[in-house]
C-alpha positions as CSV (number, residue, x, y, z in Angstrom):
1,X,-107.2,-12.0,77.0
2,X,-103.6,-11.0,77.5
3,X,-102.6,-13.5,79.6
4,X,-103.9,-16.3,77.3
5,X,-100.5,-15.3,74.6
6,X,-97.5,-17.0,74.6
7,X,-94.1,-14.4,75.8
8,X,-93.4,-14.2,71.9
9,X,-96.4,-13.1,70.8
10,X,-97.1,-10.8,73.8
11,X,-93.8,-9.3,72.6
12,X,-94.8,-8.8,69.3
13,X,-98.0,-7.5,69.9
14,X,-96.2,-4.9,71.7
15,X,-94.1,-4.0,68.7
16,X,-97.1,-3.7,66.8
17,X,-98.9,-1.4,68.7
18,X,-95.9,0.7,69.0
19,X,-95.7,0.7,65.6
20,X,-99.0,2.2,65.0
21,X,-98.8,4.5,67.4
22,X,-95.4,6.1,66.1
23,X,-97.3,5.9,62.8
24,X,-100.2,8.0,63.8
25,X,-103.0,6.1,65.1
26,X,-104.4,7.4,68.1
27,X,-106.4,5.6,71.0
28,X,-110.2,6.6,70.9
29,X,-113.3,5.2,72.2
30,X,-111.5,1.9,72.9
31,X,-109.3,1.6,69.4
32,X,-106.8,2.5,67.7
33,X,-108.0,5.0,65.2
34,X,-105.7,5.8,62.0
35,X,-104.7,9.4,61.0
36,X,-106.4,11.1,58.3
37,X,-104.4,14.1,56.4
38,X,-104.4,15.5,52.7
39,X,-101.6,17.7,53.6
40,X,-98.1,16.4,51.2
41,X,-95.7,16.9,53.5
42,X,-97.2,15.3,56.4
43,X,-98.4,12.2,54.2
44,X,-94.2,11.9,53.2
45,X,-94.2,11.8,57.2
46,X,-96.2,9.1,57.7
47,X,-94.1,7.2,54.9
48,X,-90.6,8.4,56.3
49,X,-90.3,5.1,58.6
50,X,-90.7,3.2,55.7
51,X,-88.4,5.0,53.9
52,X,-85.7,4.6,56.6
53,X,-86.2,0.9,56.0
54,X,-86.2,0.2,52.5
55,X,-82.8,2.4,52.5
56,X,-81.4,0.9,55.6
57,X,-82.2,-2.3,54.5
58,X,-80.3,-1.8,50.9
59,X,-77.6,0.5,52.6
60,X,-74.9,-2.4,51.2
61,X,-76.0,-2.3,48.1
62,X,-76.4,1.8,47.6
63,X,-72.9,2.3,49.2
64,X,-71.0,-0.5,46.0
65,X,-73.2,0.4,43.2
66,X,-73.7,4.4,43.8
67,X,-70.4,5.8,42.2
68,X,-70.8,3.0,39.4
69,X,-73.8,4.8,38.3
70,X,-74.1,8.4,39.5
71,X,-72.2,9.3,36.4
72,X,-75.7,9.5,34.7
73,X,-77.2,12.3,36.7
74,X,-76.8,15.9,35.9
75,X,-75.5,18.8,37.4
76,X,-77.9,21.6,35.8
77,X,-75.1,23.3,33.9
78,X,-74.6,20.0,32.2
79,X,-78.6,20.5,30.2
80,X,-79.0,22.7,27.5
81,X,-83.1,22.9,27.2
82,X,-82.2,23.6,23.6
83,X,-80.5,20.5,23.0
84,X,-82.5,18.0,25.2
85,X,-83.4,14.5,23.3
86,X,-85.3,12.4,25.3
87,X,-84.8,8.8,24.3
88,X,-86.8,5.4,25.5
89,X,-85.0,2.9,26.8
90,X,-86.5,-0.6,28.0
91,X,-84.8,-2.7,30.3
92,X,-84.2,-6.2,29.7
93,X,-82.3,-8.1,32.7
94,X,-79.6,-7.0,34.5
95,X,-76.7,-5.1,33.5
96,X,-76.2,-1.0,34.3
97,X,-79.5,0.1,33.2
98,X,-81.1,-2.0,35.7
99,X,-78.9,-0.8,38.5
100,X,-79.5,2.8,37.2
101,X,-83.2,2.3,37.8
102,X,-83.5,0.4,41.0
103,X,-80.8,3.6,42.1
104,X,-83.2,6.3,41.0
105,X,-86.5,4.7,43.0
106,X,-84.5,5.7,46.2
107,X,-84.6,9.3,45.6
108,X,-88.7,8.9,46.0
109,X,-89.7,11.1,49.1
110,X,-92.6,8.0,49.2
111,X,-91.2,4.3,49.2
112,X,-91.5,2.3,45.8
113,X,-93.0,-1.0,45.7
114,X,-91.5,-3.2,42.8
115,X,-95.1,-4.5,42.2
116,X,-95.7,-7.9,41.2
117,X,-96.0,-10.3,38.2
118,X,-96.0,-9.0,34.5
119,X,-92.9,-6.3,34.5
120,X,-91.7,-3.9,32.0
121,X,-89.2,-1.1,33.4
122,X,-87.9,1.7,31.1
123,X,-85.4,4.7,31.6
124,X,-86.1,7.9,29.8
125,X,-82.6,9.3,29.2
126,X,-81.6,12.5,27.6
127,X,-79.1,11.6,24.6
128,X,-77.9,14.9,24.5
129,X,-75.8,14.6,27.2
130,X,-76.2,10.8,28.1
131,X,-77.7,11.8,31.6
132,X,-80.8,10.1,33.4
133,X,-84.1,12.0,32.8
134,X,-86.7,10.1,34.5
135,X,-87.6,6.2,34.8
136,X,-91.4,4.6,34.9
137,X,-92.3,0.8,35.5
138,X,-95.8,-0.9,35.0
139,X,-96.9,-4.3,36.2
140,X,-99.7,-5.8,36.6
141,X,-102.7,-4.2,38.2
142,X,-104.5,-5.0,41.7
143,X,-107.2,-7.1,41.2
144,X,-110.3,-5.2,43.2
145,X,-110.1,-1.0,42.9
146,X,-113.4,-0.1,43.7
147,X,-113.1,2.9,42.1
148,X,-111.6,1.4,38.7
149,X,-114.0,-1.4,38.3
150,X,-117.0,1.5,38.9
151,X,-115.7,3.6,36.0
152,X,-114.9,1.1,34.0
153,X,-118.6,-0.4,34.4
154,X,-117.3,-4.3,34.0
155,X,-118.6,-7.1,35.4
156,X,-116.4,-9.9,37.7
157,X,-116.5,-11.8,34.7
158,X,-115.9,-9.3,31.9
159,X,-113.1,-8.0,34.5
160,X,-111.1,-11.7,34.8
161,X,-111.4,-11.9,31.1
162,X,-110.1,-8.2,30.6
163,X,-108.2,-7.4,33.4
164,X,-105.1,-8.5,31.5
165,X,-105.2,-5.8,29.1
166,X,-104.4,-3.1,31.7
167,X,-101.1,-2.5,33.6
168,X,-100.3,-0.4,36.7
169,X,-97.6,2.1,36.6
170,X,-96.0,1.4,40.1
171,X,-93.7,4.3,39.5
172,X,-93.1,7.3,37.1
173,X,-91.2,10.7,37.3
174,X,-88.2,12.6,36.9
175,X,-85.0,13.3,39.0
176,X,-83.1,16.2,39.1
177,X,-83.0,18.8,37.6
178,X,-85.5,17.5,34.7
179,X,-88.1,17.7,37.1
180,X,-87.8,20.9,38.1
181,X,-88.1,21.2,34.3
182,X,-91.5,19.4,34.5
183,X,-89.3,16.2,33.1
184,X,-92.0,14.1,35.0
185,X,-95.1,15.3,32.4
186,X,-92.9,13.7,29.4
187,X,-92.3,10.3,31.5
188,X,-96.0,9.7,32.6
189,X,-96.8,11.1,28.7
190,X,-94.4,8.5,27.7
191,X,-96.1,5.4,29.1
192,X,-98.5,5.5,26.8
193,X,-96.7,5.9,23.7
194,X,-96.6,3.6,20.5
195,X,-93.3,1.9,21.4
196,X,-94.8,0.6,25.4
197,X,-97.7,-0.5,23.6
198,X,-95.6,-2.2,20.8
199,X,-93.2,-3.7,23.6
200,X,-96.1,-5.1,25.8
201,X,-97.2,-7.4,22.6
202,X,-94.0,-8.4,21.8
203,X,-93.3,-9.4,25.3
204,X,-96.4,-10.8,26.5
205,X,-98.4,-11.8,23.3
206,X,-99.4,-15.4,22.6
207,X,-97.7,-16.1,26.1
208,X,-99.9,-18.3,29.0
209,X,-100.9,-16.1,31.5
210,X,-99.2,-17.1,34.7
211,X,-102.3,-18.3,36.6
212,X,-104.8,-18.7,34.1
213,X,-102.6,-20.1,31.8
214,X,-104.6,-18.2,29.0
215,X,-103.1,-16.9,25.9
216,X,-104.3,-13.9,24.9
217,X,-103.7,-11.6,22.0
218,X,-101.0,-8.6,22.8
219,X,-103.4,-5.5,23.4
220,X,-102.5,-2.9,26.7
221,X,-105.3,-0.6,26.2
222,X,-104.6,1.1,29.9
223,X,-102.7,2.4,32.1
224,X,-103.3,3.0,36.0
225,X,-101.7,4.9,38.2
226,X,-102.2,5.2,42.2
227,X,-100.7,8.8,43.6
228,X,-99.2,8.6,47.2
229,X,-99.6,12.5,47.8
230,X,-103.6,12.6,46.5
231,X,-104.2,14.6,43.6
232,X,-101.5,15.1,41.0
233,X,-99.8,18.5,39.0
234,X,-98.2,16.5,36.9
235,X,-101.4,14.6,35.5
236,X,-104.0,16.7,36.1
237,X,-104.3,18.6,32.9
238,X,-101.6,16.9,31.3
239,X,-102.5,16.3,27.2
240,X,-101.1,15.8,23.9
241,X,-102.5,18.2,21.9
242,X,-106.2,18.1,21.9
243,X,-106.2,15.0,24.2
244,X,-106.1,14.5,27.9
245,X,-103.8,11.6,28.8
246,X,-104.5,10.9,32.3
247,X,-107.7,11.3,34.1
248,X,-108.3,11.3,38.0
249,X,-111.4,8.7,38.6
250,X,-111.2,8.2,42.0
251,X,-109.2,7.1,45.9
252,X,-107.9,3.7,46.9
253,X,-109.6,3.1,50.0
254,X,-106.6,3.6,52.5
255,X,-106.0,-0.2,52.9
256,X,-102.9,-1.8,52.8
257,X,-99.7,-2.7,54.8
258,X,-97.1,0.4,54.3
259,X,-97.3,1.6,57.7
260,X,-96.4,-1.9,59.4
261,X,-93.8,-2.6,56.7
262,X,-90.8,-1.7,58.6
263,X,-89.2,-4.8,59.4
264,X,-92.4,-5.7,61.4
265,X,-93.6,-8.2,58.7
266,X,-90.3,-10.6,59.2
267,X,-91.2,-10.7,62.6
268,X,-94.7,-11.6,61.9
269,X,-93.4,-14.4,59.4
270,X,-91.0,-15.4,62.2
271,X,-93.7,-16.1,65.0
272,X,-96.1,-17.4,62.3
273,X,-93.7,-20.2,62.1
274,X,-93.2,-20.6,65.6
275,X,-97.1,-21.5,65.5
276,X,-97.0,-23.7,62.5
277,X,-99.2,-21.3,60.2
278,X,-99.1,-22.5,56.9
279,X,-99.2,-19.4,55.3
280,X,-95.9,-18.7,55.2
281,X,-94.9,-21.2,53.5
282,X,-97.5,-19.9,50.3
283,X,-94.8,-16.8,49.6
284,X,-95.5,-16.9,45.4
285,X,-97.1,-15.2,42.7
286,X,-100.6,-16.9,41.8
287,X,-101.7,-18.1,45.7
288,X,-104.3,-15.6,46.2
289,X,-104.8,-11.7,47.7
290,X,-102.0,-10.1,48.1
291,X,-99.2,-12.5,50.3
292,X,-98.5,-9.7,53.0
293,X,-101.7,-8.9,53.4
294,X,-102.9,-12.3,54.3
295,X,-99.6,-12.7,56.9
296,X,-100.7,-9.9,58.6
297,X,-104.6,-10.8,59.0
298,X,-103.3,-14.0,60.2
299,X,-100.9,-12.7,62.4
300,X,-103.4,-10.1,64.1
301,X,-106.1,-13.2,64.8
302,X,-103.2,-14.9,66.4
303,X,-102.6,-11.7,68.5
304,X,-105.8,-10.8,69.0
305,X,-106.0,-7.5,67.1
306,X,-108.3,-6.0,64.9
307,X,-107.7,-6.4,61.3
308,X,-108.9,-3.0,60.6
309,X,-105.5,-1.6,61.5
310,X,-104.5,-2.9,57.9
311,X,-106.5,0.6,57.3
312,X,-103.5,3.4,57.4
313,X,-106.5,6.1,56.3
314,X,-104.0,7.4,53.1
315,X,-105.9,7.8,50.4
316,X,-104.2,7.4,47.3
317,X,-105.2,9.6,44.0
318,X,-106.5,6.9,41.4
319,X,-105.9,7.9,38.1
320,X,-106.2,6.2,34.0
321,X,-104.6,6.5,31.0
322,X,-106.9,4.8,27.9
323,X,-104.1,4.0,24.9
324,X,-107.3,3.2,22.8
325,X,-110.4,5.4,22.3
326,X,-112.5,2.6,22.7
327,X,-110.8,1.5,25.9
328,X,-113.9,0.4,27.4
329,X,-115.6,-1.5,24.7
330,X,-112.5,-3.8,24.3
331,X,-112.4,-3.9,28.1
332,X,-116.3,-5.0,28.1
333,X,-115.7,-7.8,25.5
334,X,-117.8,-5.5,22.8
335,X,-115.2,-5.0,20.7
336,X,-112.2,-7.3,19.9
337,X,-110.2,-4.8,17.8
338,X,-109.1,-1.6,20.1
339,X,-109.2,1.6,18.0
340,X,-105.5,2.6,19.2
341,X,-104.3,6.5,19.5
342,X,-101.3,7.0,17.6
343,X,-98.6,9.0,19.5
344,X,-94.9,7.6,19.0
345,X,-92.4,8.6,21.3
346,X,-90.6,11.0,18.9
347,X,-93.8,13.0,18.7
348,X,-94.6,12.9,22.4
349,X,-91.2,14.4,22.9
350,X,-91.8,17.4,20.1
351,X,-95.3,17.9,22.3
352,X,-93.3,17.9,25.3
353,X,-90.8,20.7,23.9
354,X,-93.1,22.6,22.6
355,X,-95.8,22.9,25.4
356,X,-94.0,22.6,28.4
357,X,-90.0,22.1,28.3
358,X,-89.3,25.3,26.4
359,X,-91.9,27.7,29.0
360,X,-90.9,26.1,31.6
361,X,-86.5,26.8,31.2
362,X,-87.5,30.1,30.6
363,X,-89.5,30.6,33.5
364,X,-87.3,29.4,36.2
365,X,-83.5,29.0,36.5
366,X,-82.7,27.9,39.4
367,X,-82.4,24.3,37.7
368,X,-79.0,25.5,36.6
369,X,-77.3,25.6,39.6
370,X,-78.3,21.8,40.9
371,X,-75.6,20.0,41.8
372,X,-76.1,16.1,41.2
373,X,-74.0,15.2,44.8
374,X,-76.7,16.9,46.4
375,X,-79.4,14.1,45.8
376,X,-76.7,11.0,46.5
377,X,-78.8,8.6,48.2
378,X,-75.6,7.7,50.6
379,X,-76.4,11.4,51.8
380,X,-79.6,9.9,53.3
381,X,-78.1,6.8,55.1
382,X,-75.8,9.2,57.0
383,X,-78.6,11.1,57.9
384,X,-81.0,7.9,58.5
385,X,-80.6,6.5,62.4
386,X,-82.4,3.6,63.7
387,X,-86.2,3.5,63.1
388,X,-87.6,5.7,65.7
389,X,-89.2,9.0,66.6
390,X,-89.7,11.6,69.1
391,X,-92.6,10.7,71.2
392,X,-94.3,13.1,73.1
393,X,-93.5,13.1,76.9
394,X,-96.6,13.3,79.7
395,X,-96.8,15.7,82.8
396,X,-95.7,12.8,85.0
397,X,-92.7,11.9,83.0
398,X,-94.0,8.8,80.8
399,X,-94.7,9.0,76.9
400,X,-97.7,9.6,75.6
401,X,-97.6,6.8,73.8
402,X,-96.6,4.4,76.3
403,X,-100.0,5.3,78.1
404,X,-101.7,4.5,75.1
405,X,-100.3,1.3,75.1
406,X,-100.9,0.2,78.7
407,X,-104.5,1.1,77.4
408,X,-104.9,-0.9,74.3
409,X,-103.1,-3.7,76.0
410,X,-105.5,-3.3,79.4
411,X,-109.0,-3.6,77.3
């Protein structure tokens, strides 16, 4: 019952709620029932709040670092599709090149997540002109994907032996105007190149795992990949030469926490503490499913709410990319030797010139009039107001979604 919480949590149940309800979710047959939509654009809707927040919340940073860095975007009469030289560059601790990256993931229409535990970021820069192409990062994959583990065919146990051999690409594309140039086919070609899968043994080989403590021989022999806007043009079809790089094998479930990550979660942590919950004090790498996650299923019993509402219903595009063509054997524990493709950067690159950079320049040209100012991200915090919507307004003068609440909160 209502009246059995504290003010506080009364308060934040409220926010919650609200939350949802700005979202999407819509109040049906006694519950709050998530949204369900395919369509692109209003997907980046649904993710715009989040948005708001991940830039609001780094507006500091943006505003002293952006003219450090914007040096290395181009305007489009600045590329010469002629004379384009796409170079790989990992980063390695701080320094420019990590600023440059962490800049770039706030041009994403779709919030990035940083991902968590093994990390191995790279920027893909165009030497001809010493100007920012595109950026991709891979760390460690989600433990249960449904859809993975079924095409895959492993076991739990062959999976918690194996698992460690595959790496999730958090994020991958191009900025302007290389993408317009299809710049974001040559990163996600890129990710599985000779030099990512020479770097990952280097970096991680003969290394304890960080909660296993294993040591395992260097071999990456996939990459993952989880599409916010469902299927993808830049995968689908995507090969070098004879070979398709990435294939679509299925949809996350539409689980997760994106839609209440808004600030909402701090709040949570903060009246999780007022109750003495000790899961907030568990806040590292190794404690179990995913730390958010298990904040907000504790939070909700404390409220009383459902822990279904974790379920946003956006279904994310699942898609591989095998380095080895006997991915699945090694994966299995058949084979301990993976038969790897050979394709080295400087050849992915000719591939990429050829097939689609070179078609592509001549097909379009508006690329040539971009102007780089045009994507600053400080654009976006002048346009960005406090986290709220229009909310449509009832016949007798109330929202719509303040009715819904006085429902939700009345059952």
């Amino acid at each position: 019952m209502e009246t059995d919480l504290s003010p506080e949590a009364i308060e934040l149940k409220s926010k919650v709620i609200r939350q949802l309800l700005t979202f999407g979710f819509k109040y049906e047959e006694c519950s709050l029932k998530p949204p369900y939509t395919e369509d692109k654009d209003a997907i980046r809707q649904l993710h715009s709040d989040r948005q708001k927040y991940v830039l609001l919340s780094n507006r500091n940073w943006i505003l002293n670092n952006e003219d450090k860095i914007f040096g290395y975007f181009a305007n489009g009469d600045e590329i010469s599709p002629e004379a384009i030289e796409p170079e790989l560059h990992e980063i390695r601790g701080t320094g420019w090149q990590s600023d440059l990256f962490r800049y770039a993931t706030y041009l994403w229409s779709v919030p990035v997540s940083r991902g968590f535990g093994r990390s191995m970021r790279y920027l893909v820069m165009d030497k001809s002109n010493d100007k920012l192409m595109g950026i991709f990062g891979l760390t460690d994959p989600v433990i249960g994907l449904k859809d993975r583990d079924e095409w895959i065919g492993w076991t739990k146990e062959q999976k918690e032996n194996r698992l460690w051999h595959v790496l999730d690409a958090y994020i991958l594309g191009a900025v302007p105007p290389y993408s317009e140039l299809l710049g974001a086919k040559l990163v996600a070609s890129l990710t599985t190149s000779n030099e990512v899968r020479d770097a990952f043994r280097e970096k991680y080989e003969g290394k304890p795992a960080v909660i296993s403590g294993k040591v395992r021989e260097g071999h990456l022999v996939l990459v993952t990949t989880n599409t916010a806007l469902g299927k993808s043009s830049v995968l689908n079809r995507l090969k070098y030469h004879n070979r398709l790089i990435w294939q679509h094998i299925g949809w996350t479930s539409g689980y997760g926490h994106f839609h209440l990550d808004t600030g909402l979660v701090d709040d949570m942590m903060e009246y999780l503490r007022l109750v003495s919950d000790p899961v907030v004090e568990k806040n590292k790498f190794g404690d179990g499913p995913h730390w958010k996650i298990r904040v907000i299923r504790h939070c909700f019993q404390a409220l009383g709410l459902d822990r279904h509402l974790l379920k946003h219903g956006v279904k994310r595009g699942v898609y591989a990319a095998p380095l080895a063509s006997n991915f699945k054997e090694y994966l299995l524990g058949e084979t301990n030797s993976p038969d790897y493709y050979d394709a080295s950067m400087n050849d992915i690159c000719e591939y990429f010139k050829t097939r689609y950079l070179t078609p592509r320049s001549k097909l379009i040209t508006h690329w040539k009039s971009h102007k780089a100012s045009e994507i600053r991200v400080s654009n976006k915090l002048k346009m960005s107001c406090p986290l709220d919507k229009k909310i449509e307004t009832s016949e007798d003068g109330g929202t719509s979604e303040e009715l819904q609440m006085q429902l939700f909160l009345s059952v």
